[in-house]
N, C-alpha and C positions, 0 to 999 in steps of 0.2 A: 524496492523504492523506499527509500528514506524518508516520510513524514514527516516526525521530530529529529533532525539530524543533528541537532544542538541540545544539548541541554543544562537546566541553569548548577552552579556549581554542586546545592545543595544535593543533585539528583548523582550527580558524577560522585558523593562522598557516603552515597548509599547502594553498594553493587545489588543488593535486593532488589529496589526498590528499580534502579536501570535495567535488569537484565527483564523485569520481568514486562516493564515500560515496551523496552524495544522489540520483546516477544509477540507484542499484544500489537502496536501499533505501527511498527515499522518497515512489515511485510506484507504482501499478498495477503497473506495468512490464511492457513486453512487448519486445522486440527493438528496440533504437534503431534498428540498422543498417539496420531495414526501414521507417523514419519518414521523411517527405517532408518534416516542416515542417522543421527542421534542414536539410537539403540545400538548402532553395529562398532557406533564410538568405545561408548562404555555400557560395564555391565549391568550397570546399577541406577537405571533413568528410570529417575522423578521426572517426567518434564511439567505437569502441573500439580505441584503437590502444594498443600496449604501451609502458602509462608506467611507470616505476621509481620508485617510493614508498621510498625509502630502501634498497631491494634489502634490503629486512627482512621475512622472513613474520611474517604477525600481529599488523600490529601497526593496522593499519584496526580488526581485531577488539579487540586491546586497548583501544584511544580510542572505541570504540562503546562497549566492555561497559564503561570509567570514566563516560562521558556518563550512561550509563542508571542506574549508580551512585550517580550523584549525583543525578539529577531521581528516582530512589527514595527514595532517603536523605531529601530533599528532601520527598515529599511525605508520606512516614509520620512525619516531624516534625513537620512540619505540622499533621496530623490526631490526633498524639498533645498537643501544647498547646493546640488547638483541643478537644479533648475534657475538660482539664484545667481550663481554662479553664473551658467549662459547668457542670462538676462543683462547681467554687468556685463558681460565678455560682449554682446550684442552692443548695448547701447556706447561703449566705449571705442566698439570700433574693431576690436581685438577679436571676433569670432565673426565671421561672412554667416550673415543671413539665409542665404540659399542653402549652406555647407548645411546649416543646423535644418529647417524645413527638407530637407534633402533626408538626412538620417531622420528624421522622426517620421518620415514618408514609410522608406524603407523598414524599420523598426514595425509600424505597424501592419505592413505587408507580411514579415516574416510572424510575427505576432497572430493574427490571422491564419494562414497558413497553418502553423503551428498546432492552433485552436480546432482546426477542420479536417485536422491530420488524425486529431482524436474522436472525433466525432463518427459517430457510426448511426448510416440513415437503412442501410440492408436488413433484413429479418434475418434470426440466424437460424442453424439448422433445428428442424424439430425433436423432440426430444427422444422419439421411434429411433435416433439414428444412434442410439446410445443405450448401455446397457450396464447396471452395476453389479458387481460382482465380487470375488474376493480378489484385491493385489497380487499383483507376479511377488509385491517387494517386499521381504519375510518381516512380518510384526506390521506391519503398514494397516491392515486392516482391509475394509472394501479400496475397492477404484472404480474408475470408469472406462471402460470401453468401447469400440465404435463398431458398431451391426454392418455397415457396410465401408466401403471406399470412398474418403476423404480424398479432393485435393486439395494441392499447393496454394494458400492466400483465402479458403474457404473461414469467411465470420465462423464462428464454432458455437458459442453462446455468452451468454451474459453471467457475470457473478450476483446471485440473485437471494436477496434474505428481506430481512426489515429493513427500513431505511429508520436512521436514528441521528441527533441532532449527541452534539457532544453531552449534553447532561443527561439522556435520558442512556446512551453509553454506558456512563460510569455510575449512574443508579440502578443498573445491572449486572455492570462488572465493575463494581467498584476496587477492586485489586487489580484491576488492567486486565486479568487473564481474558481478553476476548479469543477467543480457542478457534473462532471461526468466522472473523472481521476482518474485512476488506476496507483499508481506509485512503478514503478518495480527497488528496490536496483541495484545502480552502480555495475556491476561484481564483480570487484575488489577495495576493498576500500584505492585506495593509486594514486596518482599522477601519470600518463604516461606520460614518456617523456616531464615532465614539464608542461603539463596540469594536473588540476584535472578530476578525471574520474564521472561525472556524471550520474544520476538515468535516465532511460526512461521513456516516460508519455502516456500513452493509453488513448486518450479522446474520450468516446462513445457518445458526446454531440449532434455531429449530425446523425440525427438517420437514415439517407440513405447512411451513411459511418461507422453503427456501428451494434451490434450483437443483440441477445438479454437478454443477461446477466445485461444490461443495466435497465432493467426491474423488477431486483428478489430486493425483499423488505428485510429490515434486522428484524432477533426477536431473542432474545437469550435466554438462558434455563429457565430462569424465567416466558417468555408472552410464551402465550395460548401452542400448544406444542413441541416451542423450533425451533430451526433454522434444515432442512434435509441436509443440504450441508454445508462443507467446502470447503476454498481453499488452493491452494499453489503457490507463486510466484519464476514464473524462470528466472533466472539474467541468468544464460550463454547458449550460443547457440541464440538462438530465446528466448527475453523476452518474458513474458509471464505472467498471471495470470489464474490458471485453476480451475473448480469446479467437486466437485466428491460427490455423494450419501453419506448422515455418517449413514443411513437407507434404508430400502426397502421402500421407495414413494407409495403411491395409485394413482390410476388414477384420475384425478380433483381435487390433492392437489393442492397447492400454494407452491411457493419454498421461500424459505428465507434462509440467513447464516448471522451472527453475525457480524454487522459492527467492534465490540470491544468497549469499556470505552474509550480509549483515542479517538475514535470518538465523541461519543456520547457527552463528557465531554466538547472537542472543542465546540459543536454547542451550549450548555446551555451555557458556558461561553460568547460565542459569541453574545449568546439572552440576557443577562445579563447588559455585555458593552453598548448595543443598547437601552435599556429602559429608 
């Protein structure tokens, strides 16, 4: 899932400074260093190795918080001439009233929906039902696996670490490397009250303040037999990151779910940069 899917030009004219952005924030994310498909690429992965980004703290943060700036600014203009627009279109005669209260009906039905489709009120399993150990997937490091038989649509758990506000983020990782941040979309993507509304950040890094989801290795439909778990990210209520069965599990598999391309795509470019 793409968090910052845009960014401002200055970021697109520094391949450091992006690869190492969309490393950190633009994925699931869990620990590159412990990823197999990156090593089996090339021989010779750095995947976090100390780059120097202008030897200037803050400033990854800066070019994030102008990006999100602007695709805000961006879309409350948008929604504020598209509302103005109707208003004309209403009082003129030129838009049926019913047609507009009709779609804004609808709109927030599926909106709703949408919202409750992530929302997860179930306990998930306990943690007895898992067990870590070393990877099937060579270089990967630990994984995780299941003690008993999983089915089909079972909650599985939660991605569980600190919960961090963006500044206190990047006064931790101020070069972006979050190695083990899960980052959960702003609720609402528009400006409050004259603040921008920013993403939350789940960092599982330390592992006597985080879960075990921290642990599950990615593989997707192509290596050996494909990823048993998806997830879904909750922005309102209780952020959140959760994982569910997309199969009945055997007892003593290995759990993986699919980091995605624009992961994967970050860390090769990012090996790339560094050679």
């Amino acid at each position: 899932m793409t968090v910052f899917s845009s960014l401002s030009s200055s970021i697109n004219n520094n391949n450091n400074i992006y690869s190492i952005l969309r490393i950190a924030l633009c994925s699931p994310s869990l620990s590159v260093s412990k990823q197999s498909r990156s090593l089996q690429q090339t021989s010779s992965v750095k995947l976090f190795s100390a780059v120097k980004v202008h030897d200037e703290k803050g400033i990854i943060q800066d070019e994030v918080r102008s990006s999100r700036s602007l695709r805000q600014s961006g879309v409350l203009l948008g929604t504020t001439f598209l509302s103005m627009a109707v208003s004309i279109g209403i009082v003129e005669g030129i838009i049926d009233w019913n047609m507009v209260a009709l779609s804004i009906s609808a709109s927030t039905v599926a909106f709703i929906a949408n919202t409750l489709s992530h929302n997860e009120f179930r306990s998930p399993l306990p943690n007895s039902s898992f067990e870590v150990r070393t990877s099937l997937i060579s270089n990967a490091g630990k994984g995780l696996y299941t003690v008993e038989k999983i089915t089909r649509g079972s909650f599985i758990m939660d991605y569980e670490g600190e919960i961090l506000n963006e500044e206190e983020y990047f006064a931790r990782h101020p070069d972006g490397q979050g190695r083990y941040v899960a980052v959960i979309p702003e609720m609402i993507p528009l400006p409050i009250l004259g603040r921008l509304s920013e993403p939350t950040y789940i960092d599982a890094e330390k592992v006597d303040k985080s879960g075990l989801a921290r642990y599950i290795n990615s593989q997707n439909a192509n290596e050996g037999k494909g990823p048993n778990l998806r997830w879904k990210k909750q922005r309102f209520g209780s952020p959140g990151m959760h994982f569910y069965a997309i199969r009945d599990i055997n007892d003593g598999e290995e759990l993986y779910y699919d980091y995605g391309s624009t992961y994967w795509d970050a860390v090769v470019e990012d090996d790339d940069n560094n050679k």
